[in-house]
LUMVO-658565 format. One record per residue: x, y, z of N, C-alpha, C in turn; chain; residue in one letter. Coordinates in steps of 0.001 Angstrom, whole numbers. Example, Ala and Ser with C-alpha at 12.3 -4.5 7.8 and 13.67 -1.06 7.14 Angstrom:
! residues 2
REC     n.px     n.py     n.pz    ca.px    ca.py    ca.pz     c.px     c.py     c.pz  mol  type
REC    13190    -5690     7800    12300    -4500     7800    13200    -3300     7800    A     a
REC    12850    -2250     7080    13670    -1060     7140    12900       30     7870    A     s
! end
This chain:
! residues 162
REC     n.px     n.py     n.pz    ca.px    ca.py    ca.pz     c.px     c.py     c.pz  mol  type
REC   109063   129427    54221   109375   128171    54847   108674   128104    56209    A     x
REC   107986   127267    56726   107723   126417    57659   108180   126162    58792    A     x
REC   108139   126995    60088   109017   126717    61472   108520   125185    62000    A     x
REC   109429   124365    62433   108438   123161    62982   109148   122991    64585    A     x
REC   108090   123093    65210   108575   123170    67047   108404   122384    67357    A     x
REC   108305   120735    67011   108552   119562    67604   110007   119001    68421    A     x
REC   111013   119795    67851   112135   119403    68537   112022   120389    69709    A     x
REC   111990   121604    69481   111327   122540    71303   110428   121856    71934    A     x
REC   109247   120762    71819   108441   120275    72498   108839   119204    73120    A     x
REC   109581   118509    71704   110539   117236    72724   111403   117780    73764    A     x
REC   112481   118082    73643   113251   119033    74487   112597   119155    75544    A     x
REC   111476   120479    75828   111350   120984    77066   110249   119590    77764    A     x
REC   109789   118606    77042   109209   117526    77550   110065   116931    78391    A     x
REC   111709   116541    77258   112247   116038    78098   113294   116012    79550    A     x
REC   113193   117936    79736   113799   118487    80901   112716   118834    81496    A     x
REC   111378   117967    81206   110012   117969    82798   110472   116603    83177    A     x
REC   110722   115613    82326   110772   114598    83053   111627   114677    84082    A     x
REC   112880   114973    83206   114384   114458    84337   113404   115318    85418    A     x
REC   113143   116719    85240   113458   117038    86550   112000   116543    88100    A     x
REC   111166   116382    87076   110387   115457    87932   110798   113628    88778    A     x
REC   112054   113255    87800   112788   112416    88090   113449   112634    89351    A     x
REC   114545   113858    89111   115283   114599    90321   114339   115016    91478    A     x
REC   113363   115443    91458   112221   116068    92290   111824   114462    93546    A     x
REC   111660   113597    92545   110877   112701    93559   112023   111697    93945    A     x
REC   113761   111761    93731   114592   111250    94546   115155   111789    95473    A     x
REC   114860   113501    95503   114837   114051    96126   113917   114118    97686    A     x
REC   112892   114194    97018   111882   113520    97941   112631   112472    98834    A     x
REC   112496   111756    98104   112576   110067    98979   113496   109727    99990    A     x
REC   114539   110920    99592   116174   110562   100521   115347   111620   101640    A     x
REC   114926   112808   101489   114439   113817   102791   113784   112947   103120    A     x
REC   112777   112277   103261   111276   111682   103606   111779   110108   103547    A     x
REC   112856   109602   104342   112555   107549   104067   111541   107443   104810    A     x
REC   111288   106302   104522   109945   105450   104780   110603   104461   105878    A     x
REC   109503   104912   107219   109882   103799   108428   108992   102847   108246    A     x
REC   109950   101664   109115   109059   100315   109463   108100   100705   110425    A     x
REC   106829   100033   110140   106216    99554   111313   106838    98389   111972    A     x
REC   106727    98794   113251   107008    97635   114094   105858    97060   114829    A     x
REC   105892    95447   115283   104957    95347   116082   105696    94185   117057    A     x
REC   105676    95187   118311   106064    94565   119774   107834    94418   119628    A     x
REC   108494    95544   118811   110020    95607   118547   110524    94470   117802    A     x
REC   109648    94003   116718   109704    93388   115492   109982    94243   114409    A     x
REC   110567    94119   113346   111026    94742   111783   109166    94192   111336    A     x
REC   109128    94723   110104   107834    94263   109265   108493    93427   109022    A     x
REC   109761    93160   108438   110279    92163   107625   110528    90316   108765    A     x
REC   110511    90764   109531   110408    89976   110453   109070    89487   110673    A     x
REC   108373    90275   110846   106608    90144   110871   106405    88865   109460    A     x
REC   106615    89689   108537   106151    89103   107184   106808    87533   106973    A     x
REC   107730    87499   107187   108544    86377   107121   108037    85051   108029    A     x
REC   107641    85294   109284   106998    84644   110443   104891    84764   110619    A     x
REC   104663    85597   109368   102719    85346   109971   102023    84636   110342    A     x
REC   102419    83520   109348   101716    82045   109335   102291    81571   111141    A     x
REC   102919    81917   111602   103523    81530   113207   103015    82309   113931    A     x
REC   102933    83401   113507   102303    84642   114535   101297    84188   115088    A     x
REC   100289    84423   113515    98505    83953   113581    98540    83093   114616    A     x
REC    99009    81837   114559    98788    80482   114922    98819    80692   116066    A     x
REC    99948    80996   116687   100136    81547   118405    99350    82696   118462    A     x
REC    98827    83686   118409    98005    84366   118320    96294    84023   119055    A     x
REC    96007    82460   117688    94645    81901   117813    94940    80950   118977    A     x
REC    96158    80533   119218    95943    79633   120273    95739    80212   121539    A     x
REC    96580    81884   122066    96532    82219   122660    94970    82448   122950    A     x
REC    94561    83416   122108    92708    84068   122372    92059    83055   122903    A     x
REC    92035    81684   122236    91343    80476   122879    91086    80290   124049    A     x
REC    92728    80820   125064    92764    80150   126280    92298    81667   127393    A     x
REC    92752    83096   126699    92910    83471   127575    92031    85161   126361    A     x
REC    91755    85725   127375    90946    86991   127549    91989    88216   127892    A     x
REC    92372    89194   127069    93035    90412   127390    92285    91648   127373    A     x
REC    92476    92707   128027    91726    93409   128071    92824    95018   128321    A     x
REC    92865    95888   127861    93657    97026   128285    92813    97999   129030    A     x
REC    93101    98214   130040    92290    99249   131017    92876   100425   130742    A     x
REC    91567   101651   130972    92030   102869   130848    91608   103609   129780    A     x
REC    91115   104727   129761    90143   105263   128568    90950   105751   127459    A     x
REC    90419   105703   126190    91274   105926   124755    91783   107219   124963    A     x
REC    90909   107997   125539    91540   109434   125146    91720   110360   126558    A     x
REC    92966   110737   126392    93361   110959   127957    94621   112733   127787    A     x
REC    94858   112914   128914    95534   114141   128414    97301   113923   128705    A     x
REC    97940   114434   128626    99377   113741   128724    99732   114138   130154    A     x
REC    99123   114685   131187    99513   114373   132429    98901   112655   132775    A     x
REC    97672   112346   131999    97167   111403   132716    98028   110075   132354    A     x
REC    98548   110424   130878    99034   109483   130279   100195   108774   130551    A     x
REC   100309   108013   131814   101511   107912   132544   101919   106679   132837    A     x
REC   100796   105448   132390   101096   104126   132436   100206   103290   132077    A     x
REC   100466   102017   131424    99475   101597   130799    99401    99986   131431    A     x
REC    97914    99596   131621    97571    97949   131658    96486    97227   131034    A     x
REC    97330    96330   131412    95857    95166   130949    95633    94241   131956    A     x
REC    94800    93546   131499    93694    92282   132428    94311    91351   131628    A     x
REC    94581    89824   132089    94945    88985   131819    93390    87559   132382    A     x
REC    92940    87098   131444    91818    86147   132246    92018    85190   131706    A     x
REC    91422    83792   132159    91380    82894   132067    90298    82526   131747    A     x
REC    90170    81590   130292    88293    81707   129875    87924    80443   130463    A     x
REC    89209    79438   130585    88647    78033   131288    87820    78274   132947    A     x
REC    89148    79183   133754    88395    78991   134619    87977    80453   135216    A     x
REC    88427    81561   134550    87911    82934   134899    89155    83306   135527    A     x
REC    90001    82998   136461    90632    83591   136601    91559    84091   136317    A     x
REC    91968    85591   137085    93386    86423   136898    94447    86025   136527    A     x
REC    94823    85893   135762    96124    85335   135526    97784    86246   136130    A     x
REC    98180    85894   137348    99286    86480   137820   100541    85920   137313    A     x
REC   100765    84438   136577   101799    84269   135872   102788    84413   134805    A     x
REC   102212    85558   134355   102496    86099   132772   104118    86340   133138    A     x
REC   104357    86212   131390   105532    87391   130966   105083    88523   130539    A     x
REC   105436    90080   130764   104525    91246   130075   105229    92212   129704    A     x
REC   105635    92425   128363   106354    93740   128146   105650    94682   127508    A     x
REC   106090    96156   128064   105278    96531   127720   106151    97783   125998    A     x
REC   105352    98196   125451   106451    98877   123975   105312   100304   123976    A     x
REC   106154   101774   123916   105154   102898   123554   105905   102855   121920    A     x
REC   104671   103628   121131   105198   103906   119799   104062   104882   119036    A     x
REC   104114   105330   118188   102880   105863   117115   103195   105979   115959    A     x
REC   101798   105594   115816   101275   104914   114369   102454   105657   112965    A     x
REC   102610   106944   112825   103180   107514   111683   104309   107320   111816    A     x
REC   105357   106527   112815   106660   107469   113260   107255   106206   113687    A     x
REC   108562   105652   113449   109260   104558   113759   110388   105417   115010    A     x
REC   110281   106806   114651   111365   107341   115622   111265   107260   117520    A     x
REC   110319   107686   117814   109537   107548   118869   109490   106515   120017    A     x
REC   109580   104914   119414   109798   103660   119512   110460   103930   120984    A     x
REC   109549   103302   121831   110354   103179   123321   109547   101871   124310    A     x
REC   111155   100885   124554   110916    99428   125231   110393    99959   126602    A     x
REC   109420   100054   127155   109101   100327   128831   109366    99257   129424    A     x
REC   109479    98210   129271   110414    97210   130023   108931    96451   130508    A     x
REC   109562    95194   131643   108606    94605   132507   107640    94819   132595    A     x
REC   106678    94250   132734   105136    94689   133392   104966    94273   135163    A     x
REC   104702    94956   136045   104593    94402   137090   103026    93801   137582    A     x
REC   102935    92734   138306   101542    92486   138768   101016    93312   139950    A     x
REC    99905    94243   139850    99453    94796   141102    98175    94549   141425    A     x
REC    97273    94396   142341    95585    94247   142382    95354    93717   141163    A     x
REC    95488    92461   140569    94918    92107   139601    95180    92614   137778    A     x
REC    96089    93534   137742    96392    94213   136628    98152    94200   136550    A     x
REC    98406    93972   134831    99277    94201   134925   100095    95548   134227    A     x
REC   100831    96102   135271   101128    97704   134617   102239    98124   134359    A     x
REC   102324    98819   133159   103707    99374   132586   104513   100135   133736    A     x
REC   105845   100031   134135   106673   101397   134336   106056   102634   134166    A     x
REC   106189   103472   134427   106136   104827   134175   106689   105607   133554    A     x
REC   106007   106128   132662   106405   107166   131210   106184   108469   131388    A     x
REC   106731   109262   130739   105895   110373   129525   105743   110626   128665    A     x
REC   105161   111193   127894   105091   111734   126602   105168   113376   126428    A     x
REC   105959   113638   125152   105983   115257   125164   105053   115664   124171    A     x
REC   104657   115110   123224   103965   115849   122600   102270   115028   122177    A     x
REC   101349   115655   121801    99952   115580   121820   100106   114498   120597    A     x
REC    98967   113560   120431    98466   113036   119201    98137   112011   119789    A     x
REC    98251   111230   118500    97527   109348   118773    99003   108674   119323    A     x
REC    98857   107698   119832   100147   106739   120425    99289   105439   120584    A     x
REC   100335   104429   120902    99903   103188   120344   100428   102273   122067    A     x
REC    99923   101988   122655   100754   100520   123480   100428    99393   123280    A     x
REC   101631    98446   123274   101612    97370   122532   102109    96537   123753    A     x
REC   101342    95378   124038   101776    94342   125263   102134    92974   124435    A     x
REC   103404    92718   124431   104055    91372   124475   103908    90387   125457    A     x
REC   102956    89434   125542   102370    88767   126647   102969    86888   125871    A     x
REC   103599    86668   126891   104220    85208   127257   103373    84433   128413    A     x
REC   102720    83450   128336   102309    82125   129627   102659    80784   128880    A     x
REC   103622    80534   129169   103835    79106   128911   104767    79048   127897    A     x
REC   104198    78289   126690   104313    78085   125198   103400    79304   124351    A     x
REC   102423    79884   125070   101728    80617   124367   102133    82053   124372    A     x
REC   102155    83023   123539   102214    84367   123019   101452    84922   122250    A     x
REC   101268    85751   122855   100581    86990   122337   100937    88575   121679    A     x
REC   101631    89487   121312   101058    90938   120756   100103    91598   120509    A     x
REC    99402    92260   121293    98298    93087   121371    98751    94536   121908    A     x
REC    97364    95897   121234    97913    96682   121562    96734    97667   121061    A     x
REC    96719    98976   121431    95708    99713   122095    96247   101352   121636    A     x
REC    95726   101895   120539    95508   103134   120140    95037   104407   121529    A     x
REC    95878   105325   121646    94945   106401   122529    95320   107582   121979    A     x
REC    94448   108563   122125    94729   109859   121819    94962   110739   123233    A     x
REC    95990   111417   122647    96798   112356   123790    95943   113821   123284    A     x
REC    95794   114423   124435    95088   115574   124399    95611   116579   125285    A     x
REC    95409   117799   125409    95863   119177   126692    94622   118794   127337    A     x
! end
C-alpha cells in the first residue's frame, strides 16, 4: 500500500500560515505606525483640508519670499535655533509683521514632536526660542507663518552631526 503525505503537507502548510499570521500582528502592535505631522497637524487633518492648504500655500508664495537661514548640516552644539527671512516680492521688503511658530520634529519619529513656541523678530530675521537636541541624525523645522489672511507651512531638513 501507498503512503500519501498530502494531508502532512496541508497541515504543516497550514501551521506556516497561522504562524506567519501571528508573526506579523505581532509585529504591528510592537512597531505602530506614526503620523506624520505637518506644523502640529494629524495627516488626517492634512488630507481632509489639501485642496485649502495648496490654495493658501500658492497665494502665499505669490506675495511673499521665505527663506530659512543657517547651513543644513550642523553639529548639535550649533544646533540651537532656527530662522527664516520673510520678504516681500511686491516691494522687497522685510517683513516684521508676521505670525511665526516655530515646530522641531524628524522625519521617522512622531515621538520627538516639540511646539518651540513664538518666533521673535531680531535684525531682520525671524528666530526660534532656544532648543536642544540629544541625539545625532536628520531633524526637520517647520515654520507656521501667518500675515494677514495668508498662511503658510514650510520647513527645512538638517543633519545633526558630533
Amino acid at each position: 500500500m501507498n503512503k500519501n503525505y498530502w494531508p502532512l503537507g496541508i497541515f504543516l502548510f497550514a501551521l506556516v500560515v497561522v504562524g506567519l499570521i501571528v508573526l506579523t500582528i505581532k509585529t504591528a502592535i510592537t512597531n505602530p505606525v506614526e503620523l506624520q505631522r505637518m506644523c502640529q497637524r494629524s495627516s488626517q487633518d492634512v488630507d481632509e483640508n489639501i485642496n485649502e492648504i495648496t490654495k493658501l500655500q500658492t497665494e502665499f508664495l505669490k506675495k511673499y519670499v521665505i527663506n530659512f537661514e543657517g547651513a543644513r548640516e550642523q553639529t548639535s552644539k550649533e544646533f540651537r535655533q532656527a530662522f527664516i527671512r520673510i520678504t516681500s516680492k511686491e516691494s522687497g521688503a522685510i517683513q516684521s509683521n508676521a505670525k511665526v511658530n516655530f515646530y522641531l520634529t524628524r522625519p521617522h519619529t512622531a515621538r520627538e514632536d516639540r511646539d518651540l513656541g513664538k518666533a521673535e523678530f531680531v535684525d531682520g530675521l525671524w528666530q526660534s526660542p532656544s532648543f536642544s537636541v540629544e541625539s545625532l541624525g536628520r531633524y526637520q523645522i517647520e515654520a507656521y507663518v501667518e500675515i494677514g489672511k495668508d498662511s503658510l507651512c514650510i520647513s527645512k531638513e538638517y543633519r545633526i552631526k558630533q
